[in-house]
Each structure stands twice: as structure tokens, then as C-alpha cells.
C-alpha positions as CSV (number, residue, x, y, z in Angstrom):
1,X,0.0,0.0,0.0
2,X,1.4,3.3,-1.1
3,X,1.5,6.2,1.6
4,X,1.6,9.9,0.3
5,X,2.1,12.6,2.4
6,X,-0.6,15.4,1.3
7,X,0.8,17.9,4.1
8,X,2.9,20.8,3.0
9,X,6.2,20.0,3.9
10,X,8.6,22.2,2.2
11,X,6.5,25.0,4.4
12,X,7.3,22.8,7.1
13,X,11.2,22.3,6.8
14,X,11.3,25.9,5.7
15,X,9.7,26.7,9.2
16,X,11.8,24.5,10.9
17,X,15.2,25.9,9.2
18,X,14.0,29.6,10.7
19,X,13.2,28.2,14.1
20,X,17.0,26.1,14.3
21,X,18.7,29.7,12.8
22,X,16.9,32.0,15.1
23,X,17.7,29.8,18.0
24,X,21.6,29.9,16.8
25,X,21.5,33.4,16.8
26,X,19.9,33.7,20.5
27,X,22.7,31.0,21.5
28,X,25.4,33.3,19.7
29,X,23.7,36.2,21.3
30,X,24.0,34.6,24.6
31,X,27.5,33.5,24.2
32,X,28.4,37.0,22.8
33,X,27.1,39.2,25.9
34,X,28.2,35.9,28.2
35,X,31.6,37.0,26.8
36,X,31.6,40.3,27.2
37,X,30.6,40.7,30.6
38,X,33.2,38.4,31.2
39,X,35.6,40.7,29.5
40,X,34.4,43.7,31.0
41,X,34.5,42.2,34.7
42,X,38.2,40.8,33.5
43,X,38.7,44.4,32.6
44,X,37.1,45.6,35.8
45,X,39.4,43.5,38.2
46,X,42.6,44.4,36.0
47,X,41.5,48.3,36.5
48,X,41.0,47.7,39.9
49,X,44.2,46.1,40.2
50,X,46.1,49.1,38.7
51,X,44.5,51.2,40.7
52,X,45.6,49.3,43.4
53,X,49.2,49.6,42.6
54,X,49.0,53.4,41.6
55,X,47.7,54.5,45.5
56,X,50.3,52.0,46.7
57,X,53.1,54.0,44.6
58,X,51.7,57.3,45.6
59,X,52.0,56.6,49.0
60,X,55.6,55.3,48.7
61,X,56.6,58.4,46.7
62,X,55.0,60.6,49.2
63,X,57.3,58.7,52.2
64,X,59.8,59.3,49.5
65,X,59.4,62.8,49.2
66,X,59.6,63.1,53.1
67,X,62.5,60.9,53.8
68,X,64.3,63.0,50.2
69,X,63.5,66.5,52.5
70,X,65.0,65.1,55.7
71,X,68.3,64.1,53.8
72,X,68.5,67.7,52.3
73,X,67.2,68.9,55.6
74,X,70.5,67.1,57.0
75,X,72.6,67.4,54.5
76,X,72.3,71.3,54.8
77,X,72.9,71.2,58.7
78,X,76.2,68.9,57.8
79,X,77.2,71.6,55.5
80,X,76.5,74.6,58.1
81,X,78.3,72.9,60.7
82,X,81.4,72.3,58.4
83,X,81.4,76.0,57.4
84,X,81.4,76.8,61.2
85,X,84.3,74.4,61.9
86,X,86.5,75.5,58.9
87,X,85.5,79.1,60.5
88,X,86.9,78.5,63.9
89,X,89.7,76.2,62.2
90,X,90.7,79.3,60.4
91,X,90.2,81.7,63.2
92,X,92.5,79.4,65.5
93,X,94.9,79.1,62.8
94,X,95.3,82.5,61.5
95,X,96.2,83.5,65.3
96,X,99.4,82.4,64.9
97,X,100.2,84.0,61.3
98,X,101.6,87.2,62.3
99,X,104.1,85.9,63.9
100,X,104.8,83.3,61.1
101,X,105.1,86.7,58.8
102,X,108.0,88.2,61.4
103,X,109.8,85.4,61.7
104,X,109.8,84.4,58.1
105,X,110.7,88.1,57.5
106,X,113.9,88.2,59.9
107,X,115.0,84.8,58.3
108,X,114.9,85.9,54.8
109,X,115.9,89.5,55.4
110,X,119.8,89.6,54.2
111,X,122.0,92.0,55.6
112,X,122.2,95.3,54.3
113,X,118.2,96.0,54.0
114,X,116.4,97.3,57.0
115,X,112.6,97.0,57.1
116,X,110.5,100.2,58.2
117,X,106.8,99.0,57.6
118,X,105.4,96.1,57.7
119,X,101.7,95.9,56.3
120,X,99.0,92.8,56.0
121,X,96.1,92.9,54.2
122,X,94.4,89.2,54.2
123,X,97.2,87.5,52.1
124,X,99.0,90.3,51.1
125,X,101.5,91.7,53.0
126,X,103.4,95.6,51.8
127,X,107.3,95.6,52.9
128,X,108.9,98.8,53.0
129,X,112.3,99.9,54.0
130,X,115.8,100.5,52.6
131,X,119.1,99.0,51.1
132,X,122.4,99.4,50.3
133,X,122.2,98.3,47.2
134,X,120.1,97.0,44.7
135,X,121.5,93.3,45.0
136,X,120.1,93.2,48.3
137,X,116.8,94.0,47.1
138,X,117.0,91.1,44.2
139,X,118.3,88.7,47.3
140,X,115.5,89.3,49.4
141,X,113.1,88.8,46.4
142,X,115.2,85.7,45.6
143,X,114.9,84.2,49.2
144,X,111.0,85.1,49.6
145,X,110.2,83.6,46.3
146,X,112.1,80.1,46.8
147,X,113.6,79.6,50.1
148,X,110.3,80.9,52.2
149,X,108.3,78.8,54.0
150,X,105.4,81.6,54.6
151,X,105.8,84.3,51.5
152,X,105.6,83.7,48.1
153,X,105.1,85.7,45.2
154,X,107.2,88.7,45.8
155,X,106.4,91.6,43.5
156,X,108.9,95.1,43.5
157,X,106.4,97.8,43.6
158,X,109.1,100.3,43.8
159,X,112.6,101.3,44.2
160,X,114.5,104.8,44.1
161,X,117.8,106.4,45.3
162,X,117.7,108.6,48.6
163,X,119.9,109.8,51.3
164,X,119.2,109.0,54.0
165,X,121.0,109.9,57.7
166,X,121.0,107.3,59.9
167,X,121.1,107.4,63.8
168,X,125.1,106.8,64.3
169,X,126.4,109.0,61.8
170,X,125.8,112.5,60.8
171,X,126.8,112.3,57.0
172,X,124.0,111.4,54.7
173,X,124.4,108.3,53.1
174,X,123.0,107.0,49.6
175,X,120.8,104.4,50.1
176,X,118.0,102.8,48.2
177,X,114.3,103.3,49.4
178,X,112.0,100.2,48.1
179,X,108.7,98.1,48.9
180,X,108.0,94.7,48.0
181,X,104.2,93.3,47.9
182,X,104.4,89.5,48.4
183,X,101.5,86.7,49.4
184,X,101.3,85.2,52.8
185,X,100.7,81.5,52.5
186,X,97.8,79.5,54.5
187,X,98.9,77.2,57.2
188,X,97.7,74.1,55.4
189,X,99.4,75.9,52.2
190,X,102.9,76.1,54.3
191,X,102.5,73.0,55.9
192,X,102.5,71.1,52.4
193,X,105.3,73.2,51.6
194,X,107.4,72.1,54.4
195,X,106.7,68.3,53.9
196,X,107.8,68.2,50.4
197,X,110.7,70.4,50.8
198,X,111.7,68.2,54.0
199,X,110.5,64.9,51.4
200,X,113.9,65.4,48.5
201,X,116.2,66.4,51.5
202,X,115.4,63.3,53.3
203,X,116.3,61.4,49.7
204,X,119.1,63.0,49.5
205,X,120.5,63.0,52.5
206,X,120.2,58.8,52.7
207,X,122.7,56.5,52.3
208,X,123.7,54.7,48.7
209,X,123.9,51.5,48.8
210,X,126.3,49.9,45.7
């Protein structure tokens, strides 16, 4: 016995093929907002995170910043107290420089000069007298430019004839009239000074051994 099917089916299948494609596309809609709220919570937590990390940054800087003001804080307190002792170092030490400057002065002097005036200003010191000759004036520049301990740079600022009478004798006698500007060295400077100069005499003075 043949069996037809009278019913239309082609309606039928056609209906069926919508239903099965519109329930695909509510699945993919589904999926697709399942997948980007999980995205956008992903995306939430990550921002969160960050966040997170930026205020814990901010408040390290800012300990940063405090601890980075106490070490300049210090720092310039280390400096002012450094400033004060090289102030009282200098003041202790510059006590003794005036009489440094005479007795330099009476150990390089030669004979035949006699010093009237005697004048400091900081590190510069103005020697005035008289000579007998002009040699002696070159060997007192000589021995204060490279056998002083204290002076250095010795500079003539002037030199001229005169007669001059001097207290045991009643003739005039022709003298020379001069003043000499030269630099008064720092302790610390003279002290450096002294230790090499004591440094090539030590070499020299020891023993060769063949």
C-alpha cells in the first residue's frame, strides 16, 4: 500500500530551518554578551588592580618625598656645621700668622736691608724699608720667592735712590728706598710646603747603597 504525504512540507522544513537559525543566533547572542561581561568584569578587576598599585606608589613616593626632604634637611645642617668648623679652624689658625710673617721676614731679610713698615692685608702683606744696594733687594726677592716657608710671590712695587742719615752717623748716606708686595701663604698651604721640601732632602741625604 502506497502512503503519500498530502501535508505541505517544504512549508514545514522551511519553518523548521528559521526556528533552528533563530535559535543559533539567540545561542550566539548569549555567548556574545556571556563573553563580554566576562571581558568587562576581567577588565574591571585588571583596572581595579592598577589602581591598586597606583595608590600604593603614591603613597611610597610621598614617604619618598619626606625621607628625600629630611636628607637635604640634614645634608644642609652637615654643610653649616662644616662651614662653622672650617670658620673656627681658620680663626685658631690664622692667630698664629703674624708671627709666622715676622719670623719668616727676619729669616729671609739679608744683611744690608732694613725694614720700616710692615703691612697685611688678608694675604697680602706691603714691605717697605731701605738697602744698600740694589743686590740686596734682588736677594730678598730671591729668598721670599724660593727659600720661604710663609711668603711667596714677591712683587717690586718700587725702588728709588735717597739719602738717607742714619742714627750713628751724621753724613747722609746713599741708600736705596724700596717696597716689596708679596703673598702670605695658608697654614695648610705652608705646611704642604714644608713636607715636600723636607720629602727630597730626606732622599738626598740617605745613604747609597752599591
Amino acid at each position: 500500500m502506497i502512503l503519500i504525504n498530502l501535508l505541505p512540507h517544504r512549508e514545514e522544513k522551511r519553518r523548521l530551518r528559521k526556528q533552528a537559525f533563530y535559535i543559533g543566533l539567540g545561542l550566539s547572542a548569549v555567548a556574545g554578551l556571556v563573553l563580554v561581561a566576562l571581558w568587562y568584569a576581567v577588565q574591571q578587576q585588571m583596572i581595579s588592580s592598577q589602581q591598586a598599585r597606583n595608590e600604593f606608589l603614591k603613597s611610597e613616593i610621598t614617604k619618598l618625598d619626606e625621607q628625600i626632604k629630611d636628607v637635604s634637611t640634614l645634608k644642609e645642617e652637615i654643610e653649616a656645621l662644616k662651614a662653622r668648623q672650617k670658620a673656627v679652624e681658620d680663626l685658631q689658625t690664622d692667630r698664629n700668622l703674624p708671627v709666622h710673617l715676622l719670623n719668616e721676614l727676619v729669616r729671609q731679610t739679608p744683611e744690608g736691608i732694613f725694614l720700616k713698615q710692615i703691612r697685611q692685608d688678608g694675604d697680602s702683606v706691603m714691605v717697605s724699608g731701605v738697602a744698600q744696594t740694589n743686590e740686596r733687594v734682588s736677594e730678598f726677592l730671591r729668598h721670599t720667592a724660593y727659600n720661604s716657608q710663609w711668603l711667596e710671590r714677591p712683587e717690586l712695587q718700587e725702588i728709588k735712590a735717597a739719602s738717607v742719615t742714619l742714627a750713628d752717623s751724621k753724613n747722609p748716606k746713599r741708600l736705596f728706598e724700596f717696597s716689596v708686595k708679596v703673598g702670605l701663604k695658608r697654614p695648610q698651604a705652608a705646611g704642604a710646603a714644608a713636607s715636600g721640601a723636607s720629602a727630597p732632602a730626606s732622599r738626598a741625604s740617605a745613604p747609597q747603597v752599591n
